[in-house]
N, C-alpha and C positions, 0 to 999 in steps of 0.2 A: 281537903288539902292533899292525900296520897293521891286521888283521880288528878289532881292537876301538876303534880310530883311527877305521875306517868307519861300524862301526855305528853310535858315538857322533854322526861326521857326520850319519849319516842320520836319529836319533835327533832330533835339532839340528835337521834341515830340517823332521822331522815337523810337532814342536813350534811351529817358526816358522809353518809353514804353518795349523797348526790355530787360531794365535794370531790370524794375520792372516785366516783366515776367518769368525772370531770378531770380529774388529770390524768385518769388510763388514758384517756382519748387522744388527750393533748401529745402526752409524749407520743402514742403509737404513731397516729397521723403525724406528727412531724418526724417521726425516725423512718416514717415511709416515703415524706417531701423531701428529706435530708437524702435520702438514698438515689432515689431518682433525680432528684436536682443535681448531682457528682454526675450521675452517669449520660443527661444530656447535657449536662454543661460542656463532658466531656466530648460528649459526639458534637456538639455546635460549635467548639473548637476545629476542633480534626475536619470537620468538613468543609471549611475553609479551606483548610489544610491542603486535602486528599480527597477523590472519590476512587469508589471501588465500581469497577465496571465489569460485565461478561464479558472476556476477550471474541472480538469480530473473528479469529484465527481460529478458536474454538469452542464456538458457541455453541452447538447442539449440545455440547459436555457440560457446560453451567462452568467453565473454568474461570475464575472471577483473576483481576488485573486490580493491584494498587496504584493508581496512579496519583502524582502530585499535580494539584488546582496549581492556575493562575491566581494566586494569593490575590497581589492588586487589585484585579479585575473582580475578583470576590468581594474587597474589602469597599470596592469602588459604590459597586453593585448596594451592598449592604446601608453605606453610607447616605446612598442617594434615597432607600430605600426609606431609612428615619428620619432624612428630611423631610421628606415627605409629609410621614407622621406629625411630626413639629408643624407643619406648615398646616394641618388641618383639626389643629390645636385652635386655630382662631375661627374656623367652619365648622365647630361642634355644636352649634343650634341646630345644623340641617338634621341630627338623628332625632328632633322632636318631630319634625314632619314627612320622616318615613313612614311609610306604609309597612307596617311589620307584618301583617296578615298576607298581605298579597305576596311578601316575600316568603314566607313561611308556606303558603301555594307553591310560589315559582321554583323554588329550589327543587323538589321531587320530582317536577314537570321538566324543568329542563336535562335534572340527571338523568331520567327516564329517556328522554328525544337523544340526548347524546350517546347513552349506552344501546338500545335499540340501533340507531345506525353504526354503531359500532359491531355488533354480534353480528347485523345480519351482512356486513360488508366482510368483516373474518370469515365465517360461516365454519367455522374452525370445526375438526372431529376431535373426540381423545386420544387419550395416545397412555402409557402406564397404567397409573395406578388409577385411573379417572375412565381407563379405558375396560379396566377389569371391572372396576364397578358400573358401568355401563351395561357389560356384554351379559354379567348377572344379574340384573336389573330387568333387561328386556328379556333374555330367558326366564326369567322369574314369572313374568307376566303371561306365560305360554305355557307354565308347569310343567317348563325345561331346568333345570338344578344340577346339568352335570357340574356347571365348572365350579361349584361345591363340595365336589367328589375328589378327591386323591386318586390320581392316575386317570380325570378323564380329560376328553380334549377342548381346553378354553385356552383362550389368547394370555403366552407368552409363558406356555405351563413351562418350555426347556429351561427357564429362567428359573423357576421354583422348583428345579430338580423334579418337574412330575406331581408336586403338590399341590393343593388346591391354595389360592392367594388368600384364602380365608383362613386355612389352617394357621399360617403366617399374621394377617391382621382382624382377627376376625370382631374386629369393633368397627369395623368397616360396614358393618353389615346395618346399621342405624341411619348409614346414608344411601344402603343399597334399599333400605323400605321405604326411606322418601322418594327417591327417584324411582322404585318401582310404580308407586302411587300417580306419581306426576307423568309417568309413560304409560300407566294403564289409559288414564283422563286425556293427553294431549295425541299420543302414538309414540310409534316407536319407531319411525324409521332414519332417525337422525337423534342429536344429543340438545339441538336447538331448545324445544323445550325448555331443558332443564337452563342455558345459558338464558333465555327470557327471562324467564325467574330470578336468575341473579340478579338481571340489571332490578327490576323489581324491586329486591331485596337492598340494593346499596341504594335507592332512592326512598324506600324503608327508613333503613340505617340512617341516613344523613337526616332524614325527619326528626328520628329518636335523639340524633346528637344537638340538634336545634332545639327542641323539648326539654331536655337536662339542663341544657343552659338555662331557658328560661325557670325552671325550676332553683335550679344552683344564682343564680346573678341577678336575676329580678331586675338589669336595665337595654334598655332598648339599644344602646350601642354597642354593648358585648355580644347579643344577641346579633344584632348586624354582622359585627366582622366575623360570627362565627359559620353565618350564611355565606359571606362572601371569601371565606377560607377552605370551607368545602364545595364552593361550587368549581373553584381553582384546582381542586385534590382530584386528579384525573386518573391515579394509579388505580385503585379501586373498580373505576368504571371499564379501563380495559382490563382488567383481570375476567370482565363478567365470563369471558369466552373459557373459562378454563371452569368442567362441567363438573364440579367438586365442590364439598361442602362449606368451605373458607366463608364466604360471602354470604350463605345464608346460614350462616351458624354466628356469623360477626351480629347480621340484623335482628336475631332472636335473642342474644343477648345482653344489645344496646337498649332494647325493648324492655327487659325484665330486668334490666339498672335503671332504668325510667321506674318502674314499678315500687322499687326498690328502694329508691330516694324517695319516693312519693309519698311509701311508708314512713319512713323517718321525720319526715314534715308532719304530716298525719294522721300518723296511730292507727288509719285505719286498718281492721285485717285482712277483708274481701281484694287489696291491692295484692296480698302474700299468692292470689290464684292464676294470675296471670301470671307472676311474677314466675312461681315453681314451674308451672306448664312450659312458658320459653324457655328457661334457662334448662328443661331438660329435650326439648326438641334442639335448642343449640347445643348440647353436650351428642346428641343423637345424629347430628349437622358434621359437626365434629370435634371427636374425640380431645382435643386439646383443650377446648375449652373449657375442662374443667379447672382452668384456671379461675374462670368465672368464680366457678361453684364456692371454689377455695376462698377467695375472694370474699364473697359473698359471707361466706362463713364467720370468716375473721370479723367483718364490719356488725354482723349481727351479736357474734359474742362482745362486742363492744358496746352495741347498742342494749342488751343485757344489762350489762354491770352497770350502766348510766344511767339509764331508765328504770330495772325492775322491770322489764318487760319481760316477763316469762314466756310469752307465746313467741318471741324472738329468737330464744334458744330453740323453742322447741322446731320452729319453721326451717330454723340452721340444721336441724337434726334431718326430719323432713326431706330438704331439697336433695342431702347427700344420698338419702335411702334411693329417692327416686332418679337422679341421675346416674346413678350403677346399677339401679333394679331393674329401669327400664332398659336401658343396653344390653340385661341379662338377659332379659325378657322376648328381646328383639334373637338372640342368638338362642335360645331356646324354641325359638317361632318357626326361625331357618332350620335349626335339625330334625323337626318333626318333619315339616314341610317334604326337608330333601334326603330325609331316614338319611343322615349321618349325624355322626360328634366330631365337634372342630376344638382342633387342640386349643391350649391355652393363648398361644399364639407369643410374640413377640412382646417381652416385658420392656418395664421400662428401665431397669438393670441394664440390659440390651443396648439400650436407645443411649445411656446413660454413655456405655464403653464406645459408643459411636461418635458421640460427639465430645468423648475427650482425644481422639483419636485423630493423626493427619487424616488427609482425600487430597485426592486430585484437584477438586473443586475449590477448595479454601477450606482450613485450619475447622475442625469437628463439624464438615457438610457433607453430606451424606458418602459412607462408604461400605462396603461388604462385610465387613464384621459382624456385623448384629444379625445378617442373613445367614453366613457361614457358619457360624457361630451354633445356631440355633440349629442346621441343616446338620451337622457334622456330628451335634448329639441328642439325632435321631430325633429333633422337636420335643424332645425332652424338657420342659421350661425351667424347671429345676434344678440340672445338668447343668444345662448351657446358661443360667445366671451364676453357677458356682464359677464357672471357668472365664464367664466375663467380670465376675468382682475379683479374682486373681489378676486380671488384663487392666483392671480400672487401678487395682494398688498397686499397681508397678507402672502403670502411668502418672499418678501422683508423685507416688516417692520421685520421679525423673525429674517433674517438672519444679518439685519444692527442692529437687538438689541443684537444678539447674533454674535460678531467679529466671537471667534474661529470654529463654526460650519460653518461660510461663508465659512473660509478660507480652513476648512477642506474639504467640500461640493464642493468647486470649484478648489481646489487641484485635488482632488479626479478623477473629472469628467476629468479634462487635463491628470490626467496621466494615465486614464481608457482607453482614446481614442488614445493618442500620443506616447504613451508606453507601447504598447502591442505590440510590434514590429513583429508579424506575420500578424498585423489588419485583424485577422478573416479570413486571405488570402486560409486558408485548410479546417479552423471552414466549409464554406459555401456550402462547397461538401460535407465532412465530415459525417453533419447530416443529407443529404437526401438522398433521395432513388439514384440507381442507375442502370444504362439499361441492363448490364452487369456484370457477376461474375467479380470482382476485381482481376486484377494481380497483381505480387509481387511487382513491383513501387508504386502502390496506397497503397497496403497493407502497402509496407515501410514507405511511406510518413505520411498513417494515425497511422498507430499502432506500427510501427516499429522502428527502429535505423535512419532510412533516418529523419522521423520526429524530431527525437530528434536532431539528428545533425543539422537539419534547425532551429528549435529554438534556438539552440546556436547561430547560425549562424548569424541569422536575429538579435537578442539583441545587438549583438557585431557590427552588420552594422552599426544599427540606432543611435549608440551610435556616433559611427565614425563619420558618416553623420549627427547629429546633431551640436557634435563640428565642423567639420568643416564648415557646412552651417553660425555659429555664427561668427567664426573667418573670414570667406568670407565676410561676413556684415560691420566686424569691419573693412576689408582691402578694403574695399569699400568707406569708409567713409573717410577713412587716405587718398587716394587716389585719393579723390574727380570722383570717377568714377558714383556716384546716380544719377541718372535721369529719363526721364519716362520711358528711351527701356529699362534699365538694373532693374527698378527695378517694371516691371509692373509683373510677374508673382506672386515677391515679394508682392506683393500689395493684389494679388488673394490668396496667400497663407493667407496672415493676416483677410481676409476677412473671407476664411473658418475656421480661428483658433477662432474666434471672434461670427460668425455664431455658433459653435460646443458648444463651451463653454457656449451661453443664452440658446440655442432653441437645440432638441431632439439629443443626443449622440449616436455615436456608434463609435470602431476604426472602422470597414470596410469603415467607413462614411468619413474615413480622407485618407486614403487610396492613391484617386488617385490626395493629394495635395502632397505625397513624392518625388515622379518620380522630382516635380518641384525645390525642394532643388538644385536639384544636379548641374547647371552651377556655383549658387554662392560657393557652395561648393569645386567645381574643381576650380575657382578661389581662395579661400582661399588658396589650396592646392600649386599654381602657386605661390602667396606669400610667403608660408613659404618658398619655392625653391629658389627665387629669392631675401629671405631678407638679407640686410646685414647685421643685429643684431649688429651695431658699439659699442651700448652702451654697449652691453652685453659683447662684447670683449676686451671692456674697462677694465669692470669688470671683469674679470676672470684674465686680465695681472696683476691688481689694487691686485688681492689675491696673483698673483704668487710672486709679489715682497714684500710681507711682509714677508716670509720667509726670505728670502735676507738679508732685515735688522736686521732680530734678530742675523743670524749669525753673521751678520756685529759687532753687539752690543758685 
């Protein structure tokens, strides 16, 4: 009797436990779907509305223009667009005799053919910050290390007052060893290379975002339009030209959210090795992505308390060591290497006073502050975070004294970065130099009829693809499909929406959280397909028969 007295106890605790790990979940993922569904609901709004554009008058400077859409012709556009939808409402047999394999093929093959002739027709050089990690990279390779040094001579020292661009970023230095690596193997007398790779990487990527679906939705039509929503997502593929770690830092982390979800389904643990190794080669890609990590975190401390998985905490423990250890590791590697020590560099305090701050460019995008800032007391990081948390509470106090200029200030900045629906994707070849005379595809693309057609293009996508990402959320919720697989990209997305909006702007900056829209999106889409809209047809017999009666009368 007491042996079955216990087990029943323990029976009892189980059960409680599993109950209440089951509601942390619930509310979490829906206070993360509630958050995000406000904030594209709002931007698929406003985009109708308004796009934000680079002004043509002064482009090279990234000075962005609000302007007001043609409403109708948006709402025209939109309209025709769900007819559509309805009308292949009654064509829904055809996703039984798709070919999903071969599309699952085609999709990488053809991103690959389109970004390929795209790189090699820009043939674009660096130019900033892509250019500095370049000229470090390929002197790296020759067991040259000045521009490492304070006061020696690399590209664009007058800019840094004479200091080394490392001393300033020196988490930079995780993308200066992969491209060292990939210029020892391919050469170095151009950044090509490394723009190959990317296209590479976003035909990667878009595999990975294919994969998750079929993991997360288990049907062949969601999967479909999730192919055919990124085979349409072209901002991506022209970014390939910009020789920086955006793009293959996106692909190593889509990769180890694959990993990740896989876990969750599986329990296996040998998935946690792939899973840690990308997510810190993307953290070593670049440094923002430790949003991932964050990310990541959360969902596993989740998966903890719901499961009892202890090796889930412990992996969450894990991941964080090694995406800041190794970074350390990598900046330890360099000061041997090049006998210096590189200051602490430019915090995120810094980055913080940057992006509450005006620019020239649009409302917290990049301005001098956080450079000055840091130069004026003597790279002190210390210093100059004490003197920028002064500069951040008197920018708050301003803006909590002053409602309408908040609202305008961070309006502003959301629709600078999330609404510019080419994010910078041409801007980044555009203004630099290039290796080769331009052919007529570049020339189209930059100055010509191709260009403009893409701008239309891309307004009218993102427009699309922001309604439907929102309506995906809201059919997620009715559905009760939230949880941590389906909604942890979800989670990274809000992370970067959230990151973007306190700390330094740019659209190219949001860039490669769009690609991640697109499963909830192509589920919205599987929705509307699939709804029965009762009530609606309620309403519509509920009008037909008032006629009826008046004749009757």
């Amino acid at each position: 009797m007491n042996k079955n007295k216990k087990s029943n106890v323990k029976n009892n605790k189980t059960i409680n436990t599993i109950q209440i790990g089951n509601k942390i979940e619930k509310i979490a993922v829906n206070i993360i779907c509630l958050l995000v569904f406000v904030a594209f609901g709002y931007l698929a709004v406003m985009s109708i509305i308004q796009t934000s554009k680079i002004d043509p008058a002064n482009y090279g400077n990234e000075v962005i223009l609000f302007e007001t859409d043609n409403i109708a012709l948006n709402l025209l556009f939109m309209s025709l667009f769900f007819v559509f939808l309805f009308a292949m409402r009654k064509r829904y047999d055809f996703f039984k005799n798709v070919n999903m394999k071969t599309l699952e093929f085609a999709l990488p093959c053809y991103v690959a053919i389109l970004g390929l002739v795209w790189v090699l027709s820009a043939q674009s050089s660096p130019a900033a910050d892509s250019q500095n990690i370049f000229e470090a990279a390929v002197n790296a390779t020759q067991g040259n290390y000045q521009s490492m040094h304070d006061g020696g001579n690399f590209y664009n020292k007058d800019f840094y007052n004479g200091y080394s661009y490392f001393s300033f970023y020196p988490f930079q230095l995780g993308f200066v060893l992969i491209s060292e690596f990939i210029y020892r193997i391919f050469g170095m007398s151009s950044a090509m290379p490394m723009e190959i790779i990317n296209v590479l990487c976003v035909a990667l990527a878009y595999m990975a975002i294919t994969m998750i679906c079929k993991l997360l939705f288990k049907k062949r039509s969601i999967e479909f339009f999730t192919i055919i929503l990124l085979a349409g997502c072209f901002q991506p593929i022209l970014f390939c030209t910009f020789a920086y770690g955006n793009i293959m830092g996106m692909c190593c982390a889509l990769w180890a959210s694959y990993f990740l979800i896989k876990y969750f389904q599986t329990s296996k643990y040998v998935l946690l090795i792939p899973c840690a190794v990308l997510l810190t080669l993307s953290t070593l890609a670049k440094f923002n992505n430790m949003i991932y990590v964050v990310s990541f975190v959360i969902m596993l401390i989740i998966h903890t308390i719901k499961q009892k998985k202890w090796q889930s905490i412990a992996f969450a423990l894990a991941i964080c060591i090694m995406a800041v250890g190794v970074s350390n590791l990598v900046i330890m590697s360099y000061e041997s290497r090049a006998n210096t020590t590189f200051k602490s560099g430019v915090s995120q305090i810094l980055y913080l006073d940057m992006g509450l701050n005006e620019s020239y460019m649009a409302p917290g995008w990049y301005n001098d502050i956080a450079k000055s800032t840091y130069i004026n007391n003597g790279l002190d990081n210390k210093q100059a975070d004490k003197v920028a948390m002064e500069d951040i509470n008197n920018r708050l106090k301003y803006k909590f004294s002053d409602v309408d200029y908040a609202v305008d200030f961070f309006g502003k900045k959301i629709l600078s970065q999330w609404n510019e629906p080419t994010f910078e994707s041409i801007w980044v070849s555009k203004v630099k130099g290039h290796y080769v005379e331009l052919n007529s595809l570049a020339n189209g693309v930059y100055d010509g009829s191709t260009g403009q057609f893409l701008e239309i293009y891309f307004n009218l996508y993102i427009q699309i693809l922001y309604l439907l990402f929102a309506v995906g959320l809201y059919c997620m919720f009715l559905n009760k499909k939230n949880n941590i697989e389906t909604v942890l990209l979800t989670l990274v997305i809000l992370g970067g929406f959230g990151y973007h909006l306190l700390f330094e702007g740019k659209s190219q900056y949001v860039l490669t959280y769009i690609p991640l829209l697109i499963p909830v999106a192509s589920y919205g889409i599987s929705c509307i397909l699939n709804g029965k809209y009762t009530k609606i047809k309620e309403f519509i017999e509920k009008l037909k028969y008032i006629p009826e009666n008046k004749k009757a009368k």
